[in-house]
BAKOLLUM-107475 format. One line per 10 residues: number of its first residue (from 1); for each residue y, z, x of C-alpha. Coordinates in steps of 0.25 Angstrom, whole numbers, padded with zeros to 4 digits. Example, Ala and Ser with C-alpha at 12.3 -4.5 7.8 and 13.67 -1.06 7.14 Angstrom:
2
1	-0018 0031 0049 | -0004 0029 0055
REM end
This chain:
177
1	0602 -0216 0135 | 0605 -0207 0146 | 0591 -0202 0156 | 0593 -0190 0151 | 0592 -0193 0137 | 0581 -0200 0138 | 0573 -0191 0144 | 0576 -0181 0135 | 0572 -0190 0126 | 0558 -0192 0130
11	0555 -0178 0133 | 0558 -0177 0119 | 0550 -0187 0112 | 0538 -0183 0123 | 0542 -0168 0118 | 0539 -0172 0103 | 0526 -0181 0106 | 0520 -0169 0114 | 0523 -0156 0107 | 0514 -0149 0100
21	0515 -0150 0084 | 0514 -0138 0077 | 0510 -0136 0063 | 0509 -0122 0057 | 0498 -0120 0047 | 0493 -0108 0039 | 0477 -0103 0041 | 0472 -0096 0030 | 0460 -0086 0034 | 0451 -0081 0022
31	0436 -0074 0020 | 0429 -0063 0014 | 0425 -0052 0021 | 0410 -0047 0014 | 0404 -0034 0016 | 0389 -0039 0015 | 0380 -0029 0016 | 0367 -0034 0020 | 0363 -0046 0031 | 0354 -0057 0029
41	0343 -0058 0040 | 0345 -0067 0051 | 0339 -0081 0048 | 0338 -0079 0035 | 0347 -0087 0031 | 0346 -0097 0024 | 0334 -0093 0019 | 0323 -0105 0017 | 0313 -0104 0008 | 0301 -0114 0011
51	0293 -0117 0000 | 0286 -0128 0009 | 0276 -0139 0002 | 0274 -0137 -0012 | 0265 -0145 -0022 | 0272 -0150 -0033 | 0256 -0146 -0041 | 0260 -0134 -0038 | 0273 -0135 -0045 | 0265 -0142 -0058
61	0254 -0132 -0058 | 0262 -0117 -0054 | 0276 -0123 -0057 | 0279 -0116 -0047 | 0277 -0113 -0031 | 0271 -0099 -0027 | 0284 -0090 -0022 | 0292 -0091 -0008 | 0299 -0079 -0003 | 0314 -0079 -0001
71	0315 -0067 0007 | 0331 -0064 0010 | 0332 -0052 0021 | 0344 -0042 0022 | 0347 -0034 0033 | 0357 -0023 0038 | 0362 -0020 0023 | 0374 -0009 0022 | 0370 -0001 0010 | 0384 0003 0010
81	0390 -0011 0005 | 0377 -0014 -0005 | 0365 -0009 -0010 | 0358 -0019 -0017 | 0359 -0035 -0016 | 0353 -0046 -0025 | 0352 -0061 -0023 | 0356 -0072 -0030 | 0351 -0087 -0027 | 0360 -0097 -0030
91	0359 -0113 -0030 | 0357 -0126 -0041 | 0350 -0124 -0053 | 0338 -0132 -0056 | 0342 -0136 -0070 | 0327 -0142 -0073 | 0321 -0131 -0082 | 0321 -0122 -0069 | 0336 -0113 -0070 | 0338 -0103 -0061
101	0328 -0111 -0049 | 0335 -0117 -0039 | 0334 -0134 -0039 | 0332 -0142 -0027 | 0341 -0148 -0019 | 0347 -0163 -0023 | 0340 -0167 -0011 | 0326 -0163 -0013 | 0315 -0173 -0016 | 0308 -0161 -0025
111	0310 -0162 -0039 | 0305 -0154 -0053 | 0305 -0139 -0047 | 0315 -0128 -0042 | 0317 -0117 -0034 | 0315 -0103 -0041 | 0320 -0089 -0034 | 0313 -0078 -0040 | 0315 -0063 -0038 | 0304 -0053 -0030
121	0298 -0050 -0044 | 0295 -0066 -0046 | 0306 -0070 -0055 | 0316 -0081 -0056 | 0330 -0075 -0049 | 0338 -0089 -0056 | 0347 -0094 -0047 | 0362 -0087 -0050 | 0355 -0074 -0052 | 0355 -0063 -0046
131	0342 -0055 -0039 | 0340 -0041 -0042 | 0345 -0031 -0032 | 0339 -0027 -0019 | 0343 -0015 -0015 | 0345 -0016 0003 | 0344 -0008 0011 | 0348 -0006 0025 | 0339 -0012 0034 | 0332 -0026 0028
141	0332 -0028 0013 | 0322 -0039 0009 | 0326 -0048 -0004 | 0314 -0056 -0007 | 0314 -0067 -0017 | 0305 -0080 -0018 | 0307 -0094 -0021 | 0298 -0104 -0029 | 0298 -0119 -0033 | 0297 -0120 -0048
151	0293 -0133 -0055 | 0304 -0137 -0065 | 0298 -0138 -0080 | 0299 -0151 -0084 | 0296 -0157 -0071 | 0282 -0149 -0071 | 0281 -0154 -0085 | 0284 -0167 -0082 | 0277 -0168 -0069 | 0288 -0172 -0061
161	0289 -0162 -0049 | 0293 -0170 -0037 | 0289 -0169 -0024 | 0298 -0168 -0010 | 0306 -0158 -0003 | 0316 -0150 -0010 | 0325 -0137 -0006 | 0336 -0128 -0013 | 0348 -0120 -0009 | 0352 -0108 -0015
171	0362 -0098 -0011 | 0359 -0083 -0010 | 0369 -0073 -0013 | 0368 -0058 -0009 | 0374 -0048 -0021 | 0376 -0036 -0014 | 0378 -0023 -0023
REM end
């Protein structure tokens, strides 16, 4: 093989080894533009609700613990997208006598009670179900609600509330009309 072949050659070869590859895929793009009304107040989100040290007598004697306030604050509404919103706390079931409250996490230590969301006027808002309406307004439109710890039936019966640390998750949904 001639010099000049050879050269060739390897230019072609070092050409191939060091060229760029080139591969063209397709990038598909998606989202959903929303037209939300309202805005929720900085730094509350996520909201915490802190019921702090409970007695388990309590839970025996009341069943229950005295209310905590889940306040949820919304700002700059534009009255021309909605009037009106509810809420609606979503989140696993307790399935021990206590439907609609709202179960502790699988990690908790706590056993035998639940977590109850109840509406301004004291009563259960089961979780799935939607609030009344509050009617916004421009400025700050207050949603109040309150949270209690509710001692299942059957373990208040059975004495067989467990102390420890517990918490919950539920997800809050705005329903703008």
């Amino acid at each position: 093989m001639n010099a000049r072949k050879k050269i060739l050659l390897k230019s072609l070869i070092a050409l191939a080894l060091f060229s760029e590859m080139s591969l063209a895929e397709q990038v598909n793009f998606s989202g959903n533009l929303v037209a939300e009304p309202c805005d929720i107040q900085p730094g509350n989100t996520p909201v915490e609700v802190r019921f702090g040290a409970i007695n388990v007598k309590e839970l025996y004697s009341n069943g229950q613990t005295a209310p905590q306030p889940v306040n949820l604050t919304l700002l700059n509404c534009d009255l021309s997208i909605a009037t009106s919103v509810s809420a609606t706390f979503t989140g696993n079931d307790n399935g021990n006598g206590l439907q609609g409250y709202l179960s502790f996490s699988p990690g908790s230590s706590a056993s035998g009670a639940a977590i109850g969301i109840m509406t301004p006027s004291g009563n259960l808002l089961p979780l799935g179900t939607t609030s009344p309406q509050y009617t916004l307004s421009t400025g700050t439109t207050q949603l109040n609600f309150t949270a209690i710890v509710k001692a299942e039936p059957q373990a208040q019966a059975d004495n067989t509330i467990k102390a420890g640390n517990f918490d919950a998750t539920s997800t809050l949904v705005f329903n703008y009309q």
